[in-house]
PyMOL CGO cylinders between C-alpha atoms (Angstrom):
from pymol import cmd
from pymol.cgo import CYLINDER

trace = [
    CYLINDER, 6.49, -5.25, 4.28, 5.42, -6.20, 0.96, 0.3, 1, 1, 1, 1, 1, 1,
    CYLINDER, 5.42, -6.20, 0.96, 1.98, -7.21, 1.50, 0.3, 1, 1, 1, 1, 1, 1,
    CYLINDER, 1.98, -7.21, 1.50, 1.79, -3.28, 1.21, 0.3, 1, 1, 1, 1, 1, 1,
    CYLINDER, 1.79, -3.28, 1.21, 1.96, -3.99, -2.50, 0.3, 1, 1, 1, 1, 1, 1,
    CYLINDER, 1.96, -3.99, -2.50, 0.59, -7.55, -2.73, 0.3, 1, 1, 1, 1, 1, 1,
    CYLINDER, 0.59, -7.55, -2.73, -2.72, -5.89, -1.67, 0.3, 1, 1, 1, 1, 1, 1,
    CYLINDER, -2.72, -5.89, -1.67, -2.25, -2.83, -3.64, 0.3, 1, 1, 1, 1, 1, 1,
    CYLINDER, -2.25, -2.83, -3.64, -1.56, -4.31, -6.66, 0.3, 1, 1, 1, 1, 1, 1,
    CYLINDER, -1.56, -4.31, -6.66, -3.65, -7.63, -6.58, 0.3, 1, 1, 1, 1, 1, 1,
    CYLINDER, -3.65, -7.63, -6.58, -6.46, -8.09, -8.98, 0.3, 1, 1, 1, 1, 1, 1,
    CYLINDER, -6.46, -8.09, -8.98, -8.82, -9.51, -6.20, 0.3, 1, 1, 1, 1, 1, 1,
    CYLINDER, -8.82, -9.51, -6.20, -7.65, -10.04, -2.66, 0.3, 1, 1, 1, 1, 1, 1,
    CYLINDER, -7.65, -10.04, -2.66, -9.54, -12.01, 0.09, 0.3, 1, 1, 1, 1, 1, 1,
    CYLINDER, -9.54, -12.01, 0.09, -8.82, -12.89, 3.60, 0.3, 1, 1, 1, 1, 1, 1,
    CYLINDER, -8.82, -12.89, 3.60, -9.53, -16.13, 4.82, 0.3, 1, 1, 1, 1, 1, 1,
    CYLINDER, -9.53, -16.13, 4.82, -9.84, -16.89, 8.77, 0.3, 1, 1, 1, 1, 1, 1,
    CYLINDER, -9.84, -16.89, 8.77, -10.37, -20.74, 9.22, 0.3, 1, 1, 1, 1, 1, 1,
    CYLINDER, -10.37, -20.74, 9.22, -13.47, -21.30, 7.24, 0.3, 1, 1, 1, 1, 1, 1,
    CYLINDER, -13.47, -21.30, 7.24, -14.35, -18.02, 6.80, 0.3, 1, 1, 1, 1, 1, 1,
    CYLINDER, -14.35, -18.02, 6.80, -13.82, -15.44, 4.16, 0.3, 1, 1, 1, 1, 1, 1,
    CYLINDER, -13.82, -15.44, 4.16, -14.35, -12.09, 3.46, 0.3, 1, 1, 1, 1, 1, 1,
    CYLINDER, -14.35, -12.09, 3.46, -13.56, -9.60, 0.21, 0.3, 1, 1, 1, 1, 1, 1,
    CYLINDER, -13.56, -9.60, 0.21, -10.65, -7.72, 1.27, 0.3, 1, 1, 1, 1, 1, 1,
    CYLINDER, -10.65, -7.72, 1.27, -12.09, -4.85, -0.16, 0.3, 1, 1, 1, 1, 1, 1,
    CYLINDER, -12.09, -4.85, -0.16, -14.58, -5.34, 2.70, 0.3, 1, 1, 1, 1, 1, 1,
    CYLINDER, -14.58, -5.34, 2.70, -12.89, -5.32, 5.61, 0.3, 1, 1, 1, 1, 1, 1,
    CYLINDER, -12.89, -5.32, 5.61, -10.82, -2.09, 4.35, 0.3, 1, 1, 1, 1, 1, 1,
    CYLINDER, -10.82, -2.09, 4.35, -14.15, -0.68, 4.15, 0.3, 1, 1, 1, 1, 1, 1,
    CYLINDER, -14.15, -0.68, 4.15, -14.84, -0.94, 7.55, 0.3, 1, 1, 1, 1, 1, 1,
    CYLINDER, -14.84, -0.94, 7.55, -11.94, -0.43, 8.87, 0.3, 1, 1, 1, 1, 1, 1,
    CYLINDER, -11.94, -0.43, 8.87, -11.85, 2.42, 7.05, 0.3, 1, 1, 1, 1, 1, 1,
    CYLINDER, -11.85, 2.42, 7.05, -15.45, 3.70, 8.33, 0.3, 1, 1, 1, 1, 1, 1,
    CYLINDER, -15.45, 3.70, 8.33, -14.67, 3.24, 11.71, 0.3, 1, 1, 1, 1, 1, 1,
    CYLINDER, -14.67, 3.24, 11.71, -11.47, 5.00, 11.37, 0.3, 1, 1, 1, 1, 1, 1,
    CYLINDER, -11.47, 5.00, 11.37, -13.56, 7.86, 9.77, 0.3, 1, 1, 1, 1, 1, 1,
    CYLINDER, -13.56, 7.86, 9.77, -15.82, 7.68, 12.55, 0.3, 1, 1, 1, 1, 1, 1,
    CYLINDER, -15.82, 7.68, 12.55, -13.17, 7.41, 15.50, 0.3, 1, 1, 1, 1, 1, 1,
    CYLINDER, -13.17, 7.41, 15.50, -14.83, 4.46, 17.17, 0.3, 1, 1, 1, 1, 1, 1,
    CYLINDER, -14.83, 4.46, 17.17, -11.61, 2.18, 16.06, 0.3, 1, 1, 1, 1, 1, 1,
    CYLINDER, -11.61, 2.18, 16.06, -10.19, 3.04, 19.45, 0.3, 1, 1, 1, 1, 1, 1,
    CYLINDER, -10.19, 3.04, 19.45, -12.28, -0.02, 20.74, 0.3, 1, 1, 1, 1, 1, 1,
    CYLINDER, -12.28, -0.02, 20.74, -10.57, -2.59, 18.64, 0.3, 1, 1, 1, 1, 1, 1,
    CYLINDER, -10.57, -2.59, 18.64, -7.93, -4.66, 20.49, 0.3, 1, 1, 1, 1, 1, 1,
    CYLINDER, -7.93, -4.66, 20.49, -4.64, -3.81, 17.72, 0.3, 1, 1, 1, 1, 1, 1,
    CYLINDER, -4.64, -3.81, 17.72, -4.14, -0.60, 16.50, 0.3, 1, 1, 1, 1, 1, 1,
    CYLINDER, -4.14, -0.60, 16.50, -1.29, -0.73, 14.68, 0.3, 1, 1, 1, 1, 1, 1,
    CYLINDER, -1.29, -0.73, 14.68, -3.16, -3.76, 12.66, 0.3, 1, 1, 1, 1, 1, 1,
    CYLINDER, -3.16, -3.76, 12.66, -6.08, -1.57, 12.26, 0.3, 1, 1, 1, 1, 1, 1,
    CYLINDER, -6.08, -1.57, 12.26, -3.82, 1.22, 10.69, 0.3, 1, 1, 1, 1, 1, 1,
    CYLINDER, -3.82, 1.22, 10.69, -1.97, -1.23, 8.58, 0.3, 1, 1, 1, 1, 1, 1,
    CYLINDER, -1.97, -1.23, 8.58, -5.38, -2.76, 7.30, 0.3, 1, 1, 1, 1, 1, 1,
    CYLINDER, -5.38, -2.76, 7.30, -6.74, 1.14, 6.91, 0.3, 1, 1, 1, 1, 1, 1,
    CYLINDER, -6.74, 1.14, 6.91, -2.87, 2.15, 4.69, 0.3, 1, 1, 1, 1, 1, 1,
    CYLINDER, -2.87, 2.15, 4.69, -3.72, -1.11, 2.66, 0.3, 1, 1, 1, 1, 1, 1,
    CYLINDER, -3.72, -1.11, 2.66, -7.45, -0.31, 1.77, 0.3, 1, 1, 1, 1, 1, 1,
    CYLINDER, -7.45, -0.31, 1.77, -6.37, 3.03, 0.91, 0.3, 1, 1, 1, 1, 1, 1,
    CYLINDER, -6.37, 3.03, 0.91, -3.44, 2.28, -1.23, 0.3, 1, 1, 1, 1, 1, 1,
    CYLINDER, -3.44, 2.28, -1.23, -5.79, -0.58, -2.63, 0.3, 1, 1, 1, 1, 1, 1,
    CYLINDER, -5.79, -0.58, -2.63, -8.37, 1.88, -3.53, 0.3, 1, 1, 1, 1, 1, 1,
    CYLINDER, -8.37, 1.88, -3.53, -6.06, 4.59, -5.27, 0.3, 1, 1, 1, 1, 1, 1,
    CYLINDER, -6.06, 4.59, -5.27, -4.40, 1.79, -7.30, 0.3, 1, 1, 1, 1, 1, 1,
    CYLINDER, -4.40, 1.79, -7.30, -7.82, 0.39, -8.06, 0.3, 1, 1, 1, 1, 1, 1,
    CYLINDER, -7.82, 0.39, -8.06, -9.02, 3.96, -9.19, 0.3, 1, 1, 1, 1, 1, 1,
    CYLINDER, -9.02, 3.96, -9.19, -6.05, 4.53, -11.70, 0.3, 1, 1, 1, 1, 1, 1,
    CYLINDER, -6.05, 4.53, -11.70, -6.66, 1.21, -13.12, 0.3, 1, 1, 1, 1, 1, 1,
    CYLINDER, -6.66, 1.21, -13.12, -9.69, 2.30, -14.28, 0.3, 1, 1, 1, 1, 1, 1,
    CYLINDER, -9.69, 2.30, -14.28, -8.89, 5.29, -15.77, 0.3, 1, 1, 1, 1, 1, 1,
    CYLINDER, -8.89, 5.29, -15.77, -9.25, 7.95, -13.27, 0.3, 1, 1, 1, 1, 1, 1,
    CYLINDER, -9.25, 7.95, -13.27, -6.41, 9.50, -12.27, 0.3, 1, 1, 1, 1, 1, 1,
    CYLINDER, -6.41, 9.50, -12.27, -4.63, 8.63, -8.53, 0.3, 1, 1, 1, 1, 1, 1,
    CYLINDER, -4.63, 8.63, -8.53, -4.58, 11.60, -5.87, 0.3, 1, 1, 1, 1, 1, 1,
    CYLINDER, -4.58, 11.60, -5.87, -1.47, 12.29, -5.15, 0.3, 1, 1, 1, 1, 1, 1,
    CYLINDER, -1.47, 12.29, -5.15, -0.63, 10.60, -1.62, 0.3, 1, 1, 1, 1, 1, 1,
    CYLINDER, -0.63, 10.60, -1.62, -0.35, 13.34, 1.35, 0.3, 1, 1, 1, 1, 1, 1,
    CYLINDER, -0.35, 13.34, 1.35, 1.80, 10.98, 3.36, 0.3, 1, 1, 1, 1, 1, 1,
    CYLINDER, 1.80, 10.98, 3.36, 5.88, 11.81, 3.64, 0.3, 1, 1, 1, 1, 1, 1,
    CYLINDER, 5.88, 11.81, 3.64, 7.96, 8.65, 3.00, 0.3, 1, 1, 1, 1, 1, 1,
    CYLINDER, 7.96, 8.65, 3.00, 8.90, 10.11, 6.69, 0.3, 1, 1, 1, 1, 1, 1,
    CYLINDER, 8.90, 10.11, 6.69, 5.52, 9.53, 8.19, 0.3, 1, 1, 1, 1, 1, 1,
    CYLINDER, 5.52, 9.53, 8.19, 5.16, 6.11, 6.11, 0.3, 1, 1, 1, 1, 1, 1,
    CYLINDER, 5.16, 6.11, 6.11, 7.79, 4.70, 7.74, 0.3, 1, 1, 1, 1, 1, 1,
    CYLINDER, 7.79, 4.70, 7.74, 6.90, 5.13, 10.97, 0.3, 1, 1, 1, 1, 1, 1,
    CYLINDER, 6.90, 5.13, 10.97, 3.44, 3.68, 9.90, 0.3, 1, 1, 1, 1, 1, 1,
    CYLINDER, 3.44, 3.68, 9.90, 4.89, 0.48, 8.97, 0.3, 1, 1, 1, 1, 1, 1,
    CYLINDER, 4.89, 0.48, 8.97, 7.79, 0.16, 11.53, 0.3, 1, 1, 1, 1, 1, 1,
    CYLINDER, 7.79, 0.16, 11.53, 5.55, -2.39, 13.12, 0.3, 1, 1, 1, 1, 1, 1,
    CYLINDER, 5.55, -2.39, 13.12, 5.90, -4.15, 9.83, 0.3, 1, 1, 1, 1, 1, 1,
    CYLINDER, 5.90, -4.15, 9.83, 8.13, -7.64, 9.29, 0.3, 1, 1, 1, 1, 1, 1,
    CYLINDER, 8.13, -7.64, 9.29, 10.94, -7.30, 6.78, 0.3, 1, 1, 1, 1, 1, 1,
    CYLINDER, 10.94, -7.30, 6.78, 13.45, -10.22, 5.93, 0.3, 1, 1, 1, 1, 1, 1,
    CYLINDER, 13.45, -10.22, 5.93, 15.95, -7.62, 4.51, 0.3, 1, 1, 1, 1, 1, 1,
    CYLINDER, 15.95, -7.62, 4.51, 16.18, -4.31, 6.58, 0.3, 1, 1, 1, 1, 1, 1,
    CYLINDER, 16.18, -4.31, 6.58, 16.20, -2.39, 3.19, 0.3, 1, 1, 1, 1, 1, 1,
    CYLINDER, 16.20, -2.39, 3.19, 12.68, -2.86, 2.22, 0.3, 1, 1, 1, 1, 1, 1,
    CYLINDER, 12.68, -2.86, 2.22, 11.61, -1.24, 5.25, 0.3, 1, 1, 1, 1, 1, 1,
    CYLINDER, 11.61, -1.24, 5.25, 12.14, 1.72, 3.21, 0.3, 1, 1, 1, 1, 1, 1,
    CYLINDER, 12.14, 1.72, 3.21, 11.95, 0.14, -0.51, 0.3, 1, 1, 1, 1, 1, 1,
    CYLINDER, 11.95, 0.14, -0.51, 8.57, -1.63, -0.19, 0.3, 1, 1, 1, 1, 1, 1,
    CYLINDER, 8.57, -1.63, -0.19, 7.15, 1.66, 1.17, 0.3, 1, 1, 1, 1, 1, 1,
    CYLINDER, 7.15, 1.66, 1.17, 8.43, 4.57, -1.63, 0.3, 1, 1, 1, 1, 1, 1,
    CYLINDER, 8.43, 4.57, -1.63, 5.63, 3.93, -3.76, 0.3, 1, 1, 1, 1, 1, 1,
    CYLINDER, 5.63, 3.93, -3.76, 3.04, 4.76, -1.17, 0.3, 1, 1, 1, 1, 1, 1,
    CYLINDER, 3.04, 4.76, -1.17, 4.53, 8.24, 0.05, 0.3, 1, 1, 1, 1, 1, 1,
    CYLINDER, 4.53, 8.24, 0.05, 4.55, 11.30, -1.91, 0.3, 1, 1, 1, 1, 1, 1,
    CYLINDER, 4.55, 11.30, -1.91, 6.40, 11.80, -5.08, 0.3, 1, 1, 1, 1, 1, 1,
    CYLINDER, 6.40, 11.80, -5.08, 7.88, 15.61, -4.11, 0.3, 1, 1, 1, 1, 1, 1,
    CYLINDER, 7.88, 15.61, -4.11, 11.06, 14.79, -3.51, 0.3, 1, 1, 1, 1, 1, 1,
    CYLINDER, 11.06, 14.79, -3.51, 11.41, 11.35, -1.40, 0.3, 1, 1, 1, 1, 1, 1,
    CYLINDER, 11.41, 11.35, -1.40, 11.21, 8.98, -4.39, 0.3, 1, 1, 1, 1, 1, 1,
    CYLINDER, 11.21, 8.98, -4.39, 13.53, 10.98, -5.95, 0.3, 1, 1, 1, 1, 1, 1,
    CYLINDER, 13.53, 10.98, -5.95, 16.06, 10.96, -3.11, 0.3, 1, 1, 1, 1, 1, 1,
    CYLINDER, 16.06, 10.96, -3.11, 15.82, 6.81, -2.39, 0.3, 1, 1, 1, 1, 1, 1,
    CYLINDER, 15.82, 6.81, -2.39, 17.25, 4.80, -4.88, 0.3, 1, 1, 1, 1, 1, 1,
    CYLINDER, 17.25, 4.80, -4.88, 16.75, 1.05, -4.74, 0.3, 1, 1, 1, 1, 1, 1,
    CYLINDER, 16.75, 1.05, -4.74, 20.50, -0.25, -4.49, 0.3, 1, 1, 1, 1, 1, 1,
    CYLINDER, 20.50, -0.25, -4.49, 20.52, -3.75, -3.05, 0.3, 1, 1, 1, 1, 1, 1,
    CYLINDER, 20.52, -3.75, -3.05, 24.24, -3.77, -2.83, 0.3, 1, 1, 1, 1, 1, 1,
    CYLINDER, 24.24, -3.77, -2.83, 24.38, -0.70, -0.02, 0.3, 1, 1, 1, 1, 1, 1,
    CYLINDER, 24.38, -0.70, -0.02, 23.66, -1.93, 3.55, 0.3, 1, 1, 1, 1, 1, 1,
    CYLINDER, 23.66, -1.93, 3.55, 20.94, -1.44, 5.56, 0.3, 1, 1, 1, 1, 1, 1,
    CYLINDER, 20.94, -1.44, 5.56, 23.32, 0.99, 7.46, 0.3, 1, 1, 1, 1, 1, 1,
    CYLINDER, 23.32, 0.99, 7.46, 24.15, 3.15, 4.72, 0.3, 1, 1, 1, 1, 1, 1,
    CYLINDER, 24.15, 3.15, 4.72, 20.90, 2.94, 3.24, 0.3, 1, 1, 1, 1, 1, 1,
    CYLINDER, 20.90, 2.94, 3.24, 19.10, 4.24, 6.53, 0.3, 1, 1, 1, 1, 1, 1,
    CYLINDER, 19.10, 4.24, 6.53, 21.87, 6.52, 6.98, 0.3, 1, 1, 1, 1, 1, 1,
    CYLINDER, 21.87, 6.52, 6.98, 21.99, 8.13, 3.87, 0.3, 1, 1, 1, 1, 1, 1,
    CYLINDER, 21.99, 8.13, 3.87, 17.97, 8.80, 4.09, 0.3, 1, 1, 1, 1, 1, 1,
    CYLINDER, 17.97, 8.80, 4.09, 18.22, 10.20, 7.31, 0.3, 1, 1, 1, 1, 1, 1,
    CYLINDER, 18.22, 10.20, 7.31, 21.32, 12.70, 5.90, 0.3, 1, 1, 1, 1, 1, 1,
    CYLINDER, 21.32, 12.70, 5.90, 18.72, 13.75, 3.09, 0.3, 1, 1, 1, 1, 1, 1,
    CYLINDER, 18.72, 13.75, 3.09, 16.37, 14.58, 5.32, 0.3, 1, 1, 1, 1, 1, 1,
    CYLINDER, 16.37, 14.58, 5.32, 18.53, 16.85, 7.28, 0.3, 1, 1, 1, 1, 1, 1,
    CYLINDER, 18.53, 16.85, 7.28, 19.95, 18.28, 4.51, 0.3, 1, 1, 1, 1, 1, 1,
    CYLINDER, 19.95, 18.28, 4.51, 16.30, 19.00, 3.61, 0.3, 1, 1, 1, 1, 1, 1,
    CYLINDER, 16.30, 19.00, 3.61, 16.52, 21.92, 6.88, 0.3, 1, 1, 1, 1, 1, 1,
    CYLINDER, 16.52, 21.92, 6.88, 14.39, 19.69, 8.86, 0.3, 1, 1, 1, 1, 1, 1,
    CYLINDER, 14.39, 19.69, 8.86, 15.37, 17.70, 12.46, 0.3, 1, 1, 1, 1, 1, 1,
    CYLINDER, 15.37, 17.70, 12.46, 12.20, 15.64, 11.85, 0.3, 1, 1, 1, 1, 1, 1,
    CYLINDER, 12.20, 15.64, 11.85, 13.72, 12.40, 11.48, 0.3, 1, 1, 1, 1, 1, 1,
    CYLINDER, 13.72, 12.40, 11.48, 15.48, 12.26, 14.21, 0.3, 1, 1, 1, 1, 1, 1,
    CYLINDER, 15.48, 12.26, 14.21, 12.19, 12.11, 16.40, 0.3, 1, 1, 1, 1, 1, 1,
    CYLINDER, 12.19, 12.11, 16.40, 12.25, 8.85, 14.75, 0.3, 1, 1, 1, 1, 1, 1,
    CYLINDER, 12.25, 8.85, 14.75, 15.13, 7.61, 16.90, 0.3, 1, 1, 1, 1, 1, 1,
    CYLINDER, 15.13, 7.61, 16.90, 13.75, 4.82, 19.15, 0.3, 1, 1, 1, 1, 1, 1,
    CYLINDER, 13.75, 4.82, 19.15, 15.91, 3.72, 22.03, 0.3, 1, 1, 1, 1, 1, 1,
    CYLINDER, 15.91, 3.72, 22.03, 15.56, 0.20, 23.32, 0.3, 1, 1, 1, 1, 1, 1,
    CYLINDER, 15.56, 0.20, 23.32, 17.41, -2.49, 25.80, 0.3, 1, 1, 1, 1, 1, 1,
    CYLINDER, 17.41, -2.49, 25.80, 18.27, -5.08, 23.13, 0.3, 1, 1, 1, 1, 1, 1,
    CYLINDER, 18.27, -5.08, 23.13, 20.65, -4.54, 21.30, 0.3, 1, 1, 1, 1, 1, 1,
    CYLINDER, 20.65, -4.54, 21.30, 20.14, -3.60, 17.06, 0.3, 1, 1, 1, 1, 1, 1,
    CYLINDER, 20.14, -3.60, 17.06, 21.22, -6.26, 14.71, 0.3, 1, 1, 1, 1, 1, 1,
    CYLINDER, 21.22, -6.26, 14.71, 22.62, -3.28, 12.78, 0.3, 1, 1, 1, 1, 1, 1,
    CYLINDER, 22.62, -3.28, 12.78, 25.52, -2.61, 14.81, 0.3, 1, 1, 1, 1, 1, 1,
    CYLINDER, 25.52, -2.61, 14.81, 27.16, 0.31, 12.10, 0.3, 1, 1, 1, 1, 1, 1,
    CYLINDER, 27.16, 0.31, 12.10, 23.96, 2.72, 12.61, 0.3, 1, 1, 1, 1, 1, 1,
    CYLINDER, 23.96, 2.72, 12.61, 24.86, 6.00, 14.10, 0.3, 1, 1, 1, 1, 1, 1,
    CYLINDER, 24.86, 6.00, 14.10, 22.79, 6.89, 16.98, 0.3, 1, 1, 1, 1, 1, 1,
    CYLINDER, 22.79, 6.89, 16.98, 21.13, 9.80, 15.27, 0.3, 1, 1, 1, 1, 1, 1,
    CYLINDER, 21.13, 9.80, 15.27, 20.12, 7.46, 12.52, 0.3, 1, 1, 1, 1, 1, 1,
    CYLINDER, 20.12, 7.46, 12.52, 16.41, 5.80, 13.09, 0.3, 1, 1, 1, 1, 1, 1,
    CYLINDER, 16.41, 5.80, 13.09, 16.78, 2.29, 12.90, 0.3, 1, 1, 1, 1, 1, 1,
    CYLINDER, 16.78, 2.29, 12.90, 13.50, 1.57, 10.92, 0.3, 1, 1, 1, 1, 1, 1,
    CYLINDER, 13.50, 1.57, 10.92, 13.78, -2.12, 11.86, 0.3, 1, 1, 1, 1, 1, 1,
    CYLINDER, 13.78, -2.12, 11.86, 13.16, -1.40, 15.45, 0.3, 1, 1, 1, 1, 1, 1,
    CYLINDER, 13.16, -1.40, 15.45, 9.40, -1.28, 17.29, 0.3, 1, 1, 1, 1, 1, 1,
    CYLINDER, 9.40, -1.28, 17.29, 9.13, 2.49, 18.43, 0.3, 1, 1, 1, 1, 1, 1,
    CYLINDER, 9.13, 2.49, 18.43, 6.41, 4.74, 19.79, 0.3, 1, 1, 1, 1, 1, 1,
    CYLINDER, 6.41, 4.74, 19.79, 6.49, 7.63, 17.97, 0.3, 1, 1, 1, 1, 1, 1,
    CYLINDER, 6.49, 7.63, 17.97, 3.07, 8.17, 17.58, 0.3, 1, 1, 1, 1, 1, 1,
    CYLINDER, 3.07, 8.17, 17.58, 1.82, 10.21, 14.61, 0.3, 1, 1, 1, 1, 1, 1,
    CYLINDER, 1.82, 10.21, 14.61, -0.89, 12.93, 14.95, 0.3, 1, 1, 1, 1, 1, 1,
    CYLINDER, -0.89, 12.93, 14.95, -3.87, 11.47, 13.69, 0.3, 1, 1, 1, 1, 1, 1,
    CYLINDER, -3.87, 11.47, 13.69, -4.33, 13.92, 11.24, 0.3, 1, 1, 1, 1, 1, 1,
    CYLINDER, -4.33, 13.92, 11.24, -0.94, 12.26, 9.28, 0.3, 1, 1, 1, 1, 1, 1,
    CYLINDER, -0.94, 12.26, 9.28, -2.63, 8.83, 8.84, 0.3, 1, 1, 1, 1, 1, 1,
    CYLINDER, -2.63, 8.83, 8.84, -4.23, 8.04, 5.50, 0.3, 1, 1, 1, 1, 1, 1,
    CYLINDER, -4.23, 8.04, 5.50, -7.80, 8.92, 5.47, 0.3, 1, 1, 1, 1, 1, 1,
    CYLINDER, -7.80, 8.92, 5.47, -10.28, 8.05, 2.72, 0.3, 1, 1, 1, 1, 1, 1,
    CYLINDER, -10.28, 8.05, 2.72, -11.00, 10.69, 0.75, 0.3, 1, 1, 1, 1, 1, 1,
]
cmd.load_cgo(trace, "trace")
C-alpha cells in the first residue's frame, strides 16, 4: 500500500527488472498513453496497469506542486480509491485506508478518517463505512465482496466492506484517474 506514496513522494524513482532499468516516470508515461488511448486492454494485468497508471498520476500532481504550480484537486472518492487499491498488499489492515487518504479528494473523506492506530481494523472499516451511509448514500455497500475463505477480521459486520479482501467490483472507467 505504501508504494502509493513512496512513488509519489520520491525525488527520482526507477524500476529495475534484472539488468534493466527504466525512469519510472517513463513507464507511467506509457502506461498512461495507452490507458488514454484504450489499447491497455491487451496487456496481460490490469489491475497492475491501473496501479502503475494511479502512481504516475499521483507522481505527476505531487511533482507539479513541487514546482510551484498548484495540484488539481483529485476527482477520485476515497470510496472509489479503495476499491482501486484493494488488490494492494498491506501488513496492517488499517493502511488499506490510511496510505490511500491523501490521494482521494479532500471534500469531506479526509476529514471524516482519522489516522488512530489504536482502533482496529474492524472499527476502523466500520466506522468509514457508517460515514458513508450517514452521508445518504448505499454506495459502499456495493463494496461488499463475498468469498469462500474465511476473513482474518472475524468482528466485521457483513454490511461492512472488508477492504483487505480481493473483490470484483469493477469501476466505470470513467472513475479511474486519467491524465489531465
Amino acid at each position: 500500500m505504501w508504494v502509493l506514496q513512496e512513488i509519489a513522494n520520491a525525488k527520482r524513482a526507477v524500476v529495475h527488472c534484472g539488468r534493466y532499468s527504466l525512469p519510472w516516470d517513463v513507464l507511467g508515461t506509457v502506461i498512461q498513453t495507452m490507458r488514454n488511448g484504450k489499447v491497455d486492454d491487451v496487456l496481460r494485468n490490469p489491475r497492475a496497469v491501473t496501479a502503475i497508471s494511479m502512481m504516475a498520476e499521483y507522481r505527476r500532481e505531487k511533482l507539479l506542486a513541487a514546482m510551484g504550480h498548484p495540484a488539481p484537486e483529485p476527482a477520485t472518492s476515497l470510496l472509489d480509491v479503495l476499491e482501486e487499491v484493494r488488490e494492494f498488499d498491506s501488513t496492517l489492515a488499517s493502511d488499506k485506508i490510511y496510505a490511500v487518504m491523501t490521494f482521494a479528494s479532500s471534500g469531506n473523506d479526509q476529514n471524516r478518517v482519522v489516522v488512530d492506530y489504536s482502533k482496529t481494523a474492524e472499527r476502523l472499516f466500520t466506522d468509514f463505512a457508517i460515514s458513508e451511509l450517514g452521508k445518504g448514500s448505499i454506495d459502499v455497500l456495493t463494496h461488499c465482496v463475498w468469498s469462500r475463505t474465511p476473513s482474518s477480521l472475524v468482528n466485521l459486520p457483513s454490511w461492512v466492506p472488508d477492504w483487505t479482501r480481493s473483490g470484483a467490483v469493477p469501476l466505470p472507467r470513467a472513475a479511474l484517474p486519467r491524465s489531465r
